[in-house]
N, CA and C of each residue as an Amber inpcrd file, in Angstrom:
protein
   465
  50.1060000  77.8390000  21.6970000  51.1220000  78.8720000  21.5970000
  51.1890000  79.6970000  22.8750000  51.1960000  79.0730000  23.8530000
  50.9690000  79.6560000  25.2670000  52.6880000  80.2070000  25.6420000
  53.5260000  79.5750000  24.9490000  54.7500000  79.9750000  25.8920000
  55.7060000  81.0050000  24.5610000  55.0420000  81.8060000  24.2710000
  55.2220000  82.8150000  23.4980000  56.0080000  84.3590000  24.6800000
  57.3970000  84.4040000  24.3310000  57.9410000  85.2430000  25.0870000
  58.9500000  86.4600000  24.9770000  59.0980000  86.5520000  23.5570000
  59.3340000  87.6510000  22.5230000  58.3080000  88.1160000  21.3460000
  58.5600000  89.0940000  21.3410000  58.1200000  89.6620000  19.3760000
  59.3040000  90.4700000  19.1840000  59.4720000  90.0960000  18.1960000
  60.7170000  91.0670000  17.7380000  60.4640000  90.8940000  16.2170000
  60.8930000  92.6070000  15.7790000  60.4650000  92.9120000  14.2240000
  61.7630000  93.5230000  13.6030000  61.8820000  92.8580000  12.4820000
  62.6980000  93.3900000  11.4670000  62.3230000  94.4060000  10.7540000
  62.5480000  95.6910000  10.9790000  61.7030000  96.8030000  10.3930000
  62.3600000  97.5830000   9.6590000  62.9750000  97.5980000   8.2760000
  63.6640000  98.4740000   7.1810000  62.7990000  99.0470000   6.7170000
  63.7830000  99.8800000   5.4360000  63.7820000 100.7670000   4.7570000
  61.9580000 100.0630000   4.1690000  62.0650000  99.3250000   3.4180000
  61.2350000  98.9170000   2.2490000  60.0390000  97.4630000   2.7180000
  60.3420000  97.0510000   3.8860000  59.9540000  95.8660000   4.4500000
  59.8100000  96.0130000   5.9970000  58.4350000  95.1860000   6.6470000
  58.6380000  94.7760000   7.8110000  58.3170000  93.4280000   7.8880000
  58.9470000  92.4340000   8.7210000  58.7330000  91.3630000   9.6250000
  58.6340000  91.1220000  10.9130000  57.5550000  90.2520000  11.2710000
  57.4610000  90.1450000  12.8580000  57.5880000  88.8810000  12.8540000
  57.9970000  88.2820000  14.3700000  57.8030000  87.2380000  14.5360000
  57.7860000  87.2640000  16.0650000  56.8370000  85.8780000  16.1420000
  56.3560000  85.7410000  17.8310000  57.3290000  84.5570000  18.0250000
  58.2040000  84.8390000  18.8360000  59.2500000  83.7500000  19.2060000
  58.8550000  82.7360000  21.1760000  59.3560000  81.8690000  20.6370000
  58.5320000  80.8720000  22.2780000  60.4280000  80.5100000  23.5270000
  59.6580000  80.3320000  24.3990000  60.9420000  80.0200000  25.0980000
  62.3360000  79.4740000  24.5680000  62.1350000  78.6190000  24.1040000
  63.1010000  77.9770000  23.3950000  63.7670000  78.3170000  21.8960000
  63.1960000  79.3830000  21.4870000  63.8010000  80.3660000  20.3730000
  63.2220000  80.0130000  19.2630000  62.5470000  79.0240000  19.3580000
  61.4340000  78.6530000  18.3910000  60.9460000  79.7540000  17.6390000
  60.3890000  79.9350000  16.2490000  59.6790000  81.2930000  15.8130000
  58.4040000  80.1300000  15.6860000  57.2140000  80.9920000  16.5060000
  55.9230000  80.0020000  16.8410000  54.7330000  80.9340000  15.2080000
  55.3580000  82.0280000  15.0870000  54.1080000  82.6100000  13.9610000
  55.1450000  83.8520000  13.5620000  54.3970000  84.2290000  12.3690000
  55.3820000  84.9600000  11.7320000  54.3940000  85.7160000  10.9380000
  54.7130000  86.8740000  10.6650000  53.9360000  88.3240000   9.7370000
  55.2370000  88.6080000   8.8780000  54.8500000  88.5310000   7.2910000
  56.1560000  88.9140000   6.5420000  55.7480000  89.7580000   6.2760000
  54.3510000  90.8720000   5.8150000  54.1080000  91.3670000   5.0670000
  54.1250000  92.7470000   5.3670000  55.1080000  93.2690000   6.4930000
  54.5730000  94.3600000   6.8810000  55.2240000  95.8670000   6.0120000
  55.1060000  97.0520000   6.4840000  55.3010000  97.9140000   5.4910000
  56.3840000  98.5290000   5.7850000  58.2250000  98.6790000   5.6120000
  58.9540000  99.6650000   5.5920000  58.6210000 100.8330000   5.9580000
  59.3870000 101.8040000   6.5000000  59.5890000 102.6880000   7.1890000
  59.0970000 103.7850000   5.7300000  59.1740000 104.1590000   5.0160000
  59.2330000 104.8480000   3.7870000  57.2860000 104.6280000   3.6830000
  56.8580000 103.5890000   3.7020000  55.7830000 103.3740000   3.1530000
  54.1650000 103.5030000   4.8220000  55.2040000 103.2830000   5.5930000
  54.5070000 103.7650000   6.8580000  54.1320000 105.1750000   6.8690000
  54.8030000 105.6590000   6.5920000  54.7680000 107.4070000   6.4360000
  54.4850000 107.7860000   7.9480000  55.2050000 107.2960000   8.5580000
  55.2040000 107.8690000  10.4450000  54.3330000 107.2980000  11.2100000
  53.6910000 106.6500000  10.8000000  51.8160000 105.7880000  11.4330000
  52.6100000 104.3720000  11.6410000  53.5390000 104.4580000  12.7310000
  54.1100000 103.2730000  12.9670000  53.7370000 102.4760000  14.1080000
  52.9710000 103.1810000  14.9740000  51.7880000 102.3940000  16.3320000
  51.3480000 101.8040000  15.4060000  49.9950000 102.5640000  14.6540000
  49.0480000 101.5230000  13.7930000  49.1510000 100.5630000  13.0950000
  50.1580000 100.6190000  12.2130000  51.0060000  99.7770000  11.8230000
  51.8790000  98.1210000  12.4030000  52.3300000  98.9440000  13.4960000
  52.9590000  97.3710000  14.7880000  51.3350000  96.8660000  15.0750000
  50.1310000  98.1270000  15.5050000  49.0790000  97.0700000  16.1870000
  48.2690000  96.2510000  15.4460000  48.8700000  96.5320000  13.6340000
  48.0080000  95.7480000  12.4970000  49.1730000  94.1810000  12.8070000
  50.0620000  94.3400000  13.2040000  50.8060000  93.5640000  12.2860000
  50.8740000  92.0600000  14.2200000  51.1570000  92.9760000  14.9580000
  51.1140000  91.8820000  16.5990000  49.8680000  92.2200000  17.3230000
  48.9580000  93.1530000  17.0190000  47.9320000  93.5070000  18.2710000
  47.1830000  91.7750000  18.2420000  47.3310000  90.8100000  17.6680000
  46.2560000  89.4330000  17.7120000  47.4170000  88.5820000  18.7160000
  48.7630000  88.9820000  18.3670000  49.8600000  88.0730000  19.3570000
  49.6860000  88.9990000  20.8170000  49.1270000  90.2120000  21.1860000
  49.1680000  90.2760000  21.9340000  48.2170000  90.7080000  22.9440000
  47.0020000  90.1810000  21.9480000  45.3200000  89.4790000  22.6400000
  45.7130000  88.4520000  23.2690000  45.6930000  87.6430000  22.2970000
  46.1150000  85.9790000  23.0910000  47.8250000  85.7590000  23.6410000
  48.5850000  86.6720000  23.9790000  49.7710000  86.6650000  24.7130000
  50.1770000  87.1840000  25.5780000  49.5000000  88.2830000  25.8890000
  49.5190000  89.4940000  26.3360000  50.7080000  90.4560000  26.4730000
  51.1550000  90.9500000  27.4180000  52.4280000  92.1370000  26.7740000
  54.0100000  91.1000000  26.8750000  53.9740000  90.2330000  25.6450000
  55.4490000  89.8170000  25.7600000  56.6660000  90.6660000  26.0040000
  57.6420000  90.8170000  25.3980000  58.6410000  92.0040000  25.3850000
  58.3590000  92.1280000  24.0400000  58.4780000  93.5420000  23.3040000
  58.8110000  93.9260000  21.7380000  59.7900000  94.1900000  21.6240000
  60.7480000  93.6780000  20.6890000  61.9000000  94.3640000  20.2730000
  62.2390000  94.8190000  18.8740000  62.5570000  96.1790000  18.2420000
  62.8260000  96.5960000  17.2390000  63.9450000  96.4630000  16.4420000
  64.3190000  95.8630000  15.2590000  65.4560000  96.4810000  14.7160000
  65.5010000  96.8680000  13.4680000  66.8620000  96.9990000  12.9020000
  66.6860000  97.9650000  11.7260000  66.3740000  99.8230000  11.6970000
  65.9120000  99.9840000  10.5260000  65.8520000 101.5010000  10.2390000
  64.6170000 101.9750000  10.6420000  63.9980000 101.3950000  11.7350000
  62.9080000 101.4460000  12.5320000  63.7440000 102.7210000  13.7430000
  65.0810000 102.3570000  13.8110000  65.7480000 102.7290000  14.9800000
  66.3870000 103.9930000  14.8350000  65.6760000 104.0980000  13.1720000
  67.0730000 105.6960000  12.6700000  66.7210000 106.8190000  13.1460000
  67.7420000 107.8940000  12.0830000  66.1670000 109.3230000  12.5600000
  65.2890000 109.1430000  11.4960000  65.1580000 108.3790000  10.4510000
  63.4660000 108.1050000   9.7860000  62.8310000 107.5170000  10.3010000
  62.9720000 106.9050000  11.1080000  62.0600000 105.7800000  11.7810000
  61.2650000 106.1180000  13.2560000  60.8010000 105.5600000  13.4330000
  59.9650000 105.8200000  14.7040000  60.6910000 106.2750000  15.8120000
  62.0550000 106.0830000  16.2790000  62.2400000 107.0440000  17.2660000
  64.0660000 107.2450000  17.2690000  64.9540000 107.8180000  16.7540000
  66.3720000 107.2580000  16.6500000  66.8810000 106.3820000  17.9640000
  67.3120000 105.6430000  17.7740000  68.2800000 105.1010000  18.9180000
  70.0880000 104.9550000  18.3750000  71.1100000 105.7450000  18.7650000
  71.6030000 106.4350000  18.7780000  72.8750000 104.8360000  18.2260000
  73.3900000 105.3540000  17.0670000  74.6530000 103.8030000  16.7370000
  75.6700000 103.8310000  18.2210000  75.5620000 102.6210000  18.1050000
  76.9410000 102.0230000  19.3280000  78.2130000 102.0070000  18.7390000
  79.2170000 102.2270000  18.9540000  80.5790000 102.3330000  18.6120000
  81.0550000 100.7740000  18.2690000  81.6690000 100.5570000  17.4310000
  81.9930000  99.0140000  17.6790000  83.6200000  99.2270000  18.5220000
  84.0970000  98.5430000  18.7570000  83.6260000  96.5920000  19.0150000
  82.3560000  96.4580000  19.8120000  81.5220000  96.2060000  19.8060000
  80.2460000  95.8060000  20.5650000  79.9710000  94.7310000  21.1460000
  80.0200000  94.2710000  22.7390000  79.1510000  92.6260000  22.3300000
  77.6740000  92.9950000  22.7830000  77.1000000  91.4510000  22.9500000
  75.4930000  91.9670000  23.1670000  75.2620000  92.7550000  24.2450000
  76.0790000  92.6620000  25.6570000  75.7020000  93.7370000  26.5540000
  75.9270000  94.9940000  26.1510000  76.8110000  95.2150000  25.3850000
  76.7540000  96.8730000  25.2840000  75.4010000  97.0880000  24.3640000
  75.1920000  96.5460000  23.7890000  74.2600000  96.8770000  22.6600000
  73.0190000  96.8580000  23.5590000  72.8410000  95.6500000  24.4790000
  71.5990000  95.8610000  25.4370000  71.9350000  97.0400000  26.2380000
  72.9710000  97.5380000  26.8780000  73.2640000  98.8200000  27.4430000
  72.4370000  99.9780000  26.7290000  72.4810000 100.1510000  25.2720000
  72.6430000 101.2040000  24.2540000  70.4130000 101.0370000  23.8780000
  69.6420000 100.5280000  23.9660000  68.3110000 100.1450000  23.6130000
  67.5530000 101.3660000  23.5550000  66.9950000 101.6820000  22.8440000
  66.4460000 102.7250000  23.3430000  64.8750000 102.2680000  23.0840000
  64.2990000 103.0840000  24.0050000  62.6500000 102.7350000  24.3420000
  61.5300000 103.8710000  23.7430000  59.9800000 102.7170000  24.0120000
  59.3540000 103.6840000  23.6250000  58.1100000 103.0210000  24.0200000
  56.6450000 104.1880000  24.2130000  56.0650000 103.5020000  24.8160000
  54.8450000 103.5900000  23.5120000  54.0160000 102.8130000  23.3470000
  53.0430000 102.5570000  22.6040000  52.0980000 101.3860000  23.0780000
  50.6280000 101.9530000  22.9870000  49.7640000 100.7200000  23.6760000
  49.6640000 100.0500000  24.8840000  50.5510000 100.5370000  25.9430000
  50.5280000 100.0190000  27.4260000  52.1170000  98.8710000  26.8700000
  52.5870000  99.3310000  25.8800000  53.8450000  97.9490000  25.7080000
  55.1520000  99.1480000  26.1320000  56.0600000  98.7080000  26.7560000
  57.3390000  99.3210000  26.4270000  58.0370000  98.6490000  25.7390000
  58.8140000  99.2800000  24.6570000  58.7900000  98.9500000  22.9300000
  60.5150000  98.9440000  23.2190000  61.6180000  98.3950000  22.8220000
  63.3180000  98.3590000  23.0250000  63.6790000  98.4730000  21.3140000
  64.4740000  99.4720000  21.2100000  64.9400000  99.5570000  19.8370000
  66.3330000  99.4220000  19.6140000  66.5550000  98.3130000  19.1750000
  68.2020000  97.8850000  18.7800000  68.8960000  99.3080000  17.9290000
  70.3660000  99.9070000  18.7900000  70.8360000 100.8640000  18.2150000
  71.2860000 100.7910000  17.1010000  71.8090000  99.3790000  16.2790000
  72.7370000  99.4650000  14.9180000  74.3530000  99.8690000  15.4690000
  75.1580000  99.6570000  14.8620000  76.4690000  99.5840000  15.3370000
  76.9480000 100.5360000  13.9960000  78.3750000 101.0950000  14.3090000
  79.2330000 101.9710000  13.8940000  81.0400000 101.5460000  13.6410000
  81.2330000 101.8130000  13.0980000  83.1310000 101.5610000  12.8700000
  83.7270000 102.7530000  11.8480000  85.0590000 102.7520000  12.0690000
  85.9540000 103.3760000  10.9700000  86.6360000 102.3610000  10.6070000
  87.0130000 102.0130000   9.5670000  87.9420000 101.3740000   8.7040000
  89.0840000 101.8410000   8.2700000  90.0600000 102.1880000   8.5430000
  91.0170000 102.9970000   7.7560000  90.6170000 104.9270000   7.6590000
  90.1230000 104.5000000   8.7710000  89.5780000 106.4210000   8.6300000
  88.3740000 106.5590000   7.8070000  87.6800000 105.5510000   7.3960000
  86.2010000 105.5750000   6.7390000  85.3590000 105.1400000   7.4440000
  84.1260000 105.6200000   7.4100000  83.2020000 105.4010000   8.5580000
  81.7670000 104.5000000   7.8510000  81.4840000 103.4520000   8.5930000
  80.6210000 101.8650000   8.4010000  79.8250000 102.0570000   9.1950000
  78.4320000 102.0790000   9.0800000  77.0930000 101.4740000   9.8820000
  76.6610000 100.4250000   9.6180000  75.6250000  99.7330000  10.5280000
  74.5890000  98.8180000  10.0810000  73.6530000  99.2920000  10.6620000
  72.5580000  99.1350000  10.1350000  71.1710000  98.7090000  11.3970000
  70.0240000  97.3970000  10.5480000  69.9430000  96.5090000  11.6960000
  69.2860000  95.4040000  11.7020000  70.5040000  94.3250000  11.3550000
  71.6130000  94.1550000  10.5770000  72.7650000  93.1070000  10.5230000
  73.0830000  93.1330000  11.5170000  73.2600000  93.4250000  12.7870000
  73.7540000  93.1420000  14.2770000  73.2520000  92.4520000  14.6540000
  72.0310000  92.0260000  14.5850000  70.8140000  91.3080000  14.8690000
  71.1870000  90.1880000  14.3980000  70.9250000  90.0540000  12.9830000
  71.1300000  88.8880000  12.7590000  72.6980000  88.3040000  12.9450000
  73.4960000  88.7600000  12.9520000  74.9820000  88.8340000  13.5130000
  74.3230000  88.0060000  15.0420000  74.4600000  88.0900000  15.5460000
  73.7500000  87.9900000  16.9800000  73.5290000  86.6980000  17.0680000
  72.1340000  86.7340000  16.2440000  71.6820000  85.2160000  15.9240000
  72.1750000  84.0200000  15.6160000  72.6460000  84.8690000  14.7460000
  73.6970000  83.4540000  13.8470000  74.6330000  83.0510000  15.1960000
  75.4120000  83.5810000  15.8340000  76.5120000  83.2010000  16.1440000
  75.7690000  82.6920000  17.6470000  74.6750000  83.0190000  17.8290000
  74.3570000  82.0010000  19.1900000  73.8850000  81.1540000  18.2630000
  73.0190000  80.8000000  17.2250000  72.5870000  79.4210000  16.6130000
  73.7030000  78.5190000  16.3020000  75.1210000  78.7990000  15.8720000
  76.1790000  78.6080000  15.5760000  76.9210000  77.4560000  16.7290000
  76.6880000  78.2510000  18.2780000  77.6480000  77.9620000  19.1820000
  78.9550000  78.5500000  18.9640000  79.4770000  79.2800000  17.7000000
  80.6790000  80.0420000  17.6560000  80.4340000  81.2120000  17.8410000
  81.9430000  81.9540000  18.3210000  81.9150000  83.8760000  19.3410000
  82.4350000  84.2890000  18.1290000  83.1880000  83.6040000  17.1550000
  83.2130000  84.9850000  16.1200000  83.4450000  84.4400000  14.8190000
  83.7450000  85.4750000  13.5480000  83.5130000  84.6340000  12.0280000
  83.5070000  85.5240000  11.2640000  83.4920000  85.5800000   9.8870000
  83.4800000  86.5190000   8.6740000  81.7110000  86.2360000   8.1540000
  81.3790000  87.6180000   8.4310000  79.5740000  87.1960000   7.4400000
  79.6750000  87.8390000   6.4900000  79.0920000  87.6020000   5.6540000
  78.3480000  88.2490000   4.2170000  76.8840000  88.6600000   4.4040000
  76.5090000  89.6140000   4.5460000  74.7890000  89.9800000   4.6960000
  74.2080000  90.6580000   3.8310000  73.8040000  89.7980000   3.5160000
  73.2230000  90.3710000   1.5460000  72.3040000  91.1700000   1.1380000
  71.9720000  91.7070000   0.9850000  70.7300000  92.8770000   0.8070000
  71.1190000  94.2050000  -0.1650000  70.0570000  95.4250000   0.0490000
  70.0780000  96.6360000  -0.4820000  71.7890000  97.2230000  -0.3440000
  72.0140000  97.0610000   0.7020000  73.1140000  97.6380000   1.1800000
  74.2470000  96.4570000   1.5130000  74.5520000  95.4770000   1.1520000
  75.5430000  94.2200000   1.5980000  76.2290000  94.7170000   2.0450000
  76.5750000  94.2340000   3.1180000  77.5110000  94.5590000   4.0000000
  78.8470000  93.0260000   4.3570000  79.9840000  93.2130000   4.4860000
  80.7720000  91.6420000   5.2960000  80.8760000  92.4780000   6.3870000
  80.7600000  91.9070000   7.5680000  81.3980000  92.0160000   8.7670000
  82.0880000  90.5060000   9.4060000  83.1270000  91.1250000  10.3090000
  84.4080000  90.7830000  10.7250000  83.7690000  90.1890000  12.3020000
  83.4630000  89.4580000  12.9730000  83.0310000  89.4300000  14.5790000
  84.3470000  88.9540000  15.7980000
């Protein structure tokens, strides 16, 4: 597992996931079990160094990247919603940082819209929005993202 060159964590309300991803986008190891933002109770260093400090003995400082309600104001540090239309550069524009453990830590902002004069967030569906549509090879599509909060978005 030498060519290990992301971690990036799915970090909500009620749940965390990590995963150590390799050059080729491969997910090489994976942590499902980690603890939501609610159940962290603010001890969110200790927490990331329970869940990657062994990926990043034997890896050493890959990049970390955050998303989800990791990014709110409950979460470890807000990073501020992006306006939509968004593509990935603005959203990489928008990251906000943080430092923990000698790592500098990037926290995906979550995106924003009005609908008809009603106002839509996400945080962490951008992400996978993201994903999908580079795993895809297609730039845009109708999703369904199913969860606590389901959301469709439009790309």
């Amino acid at each position: 597992m030498t060519d290990a060159k992301l971690i990036g964590l799915d970090w909500g309300t009620t749940s965390c996931r990590a995963y150590l991803i390799g050059a080729d986008g491969a997910v090489l190891d994976r942590q499902l079990d980690g603890p939501g933002i609610l159940k962290a109770e603010g001890h969110f260093g200790p927490w990331l160094d329970s869940m990657i400090g062994g990926w990043i003995a034997t890896h050493g400082t890959a990049p970390v990247i955050l998303s989800g309600m990791i990014g709110s104001r409950q979460g470890w540090k807000e990073a501020p919603y992006a306006a939509c239309p968004a593509n990935v550069e603005y959203i990489a524009r928008n990251l906000a940082r943080i430092e923990w453990g000698g790592l500098t830590i990037a926290l995906v902002p979550g995106l924003s819209t009005e609908y008809d004069r009603m106002p839509d967030v996400m945080r962490g569906e951008e992400t996978q929005i993201i994903g999908a549509l580079a795993l895809s090879g297609e730039s845009d599509g109708l999703f369904l993202l199913p969860g606590t909060h389901s959301k469709w978005a439009e790309v």
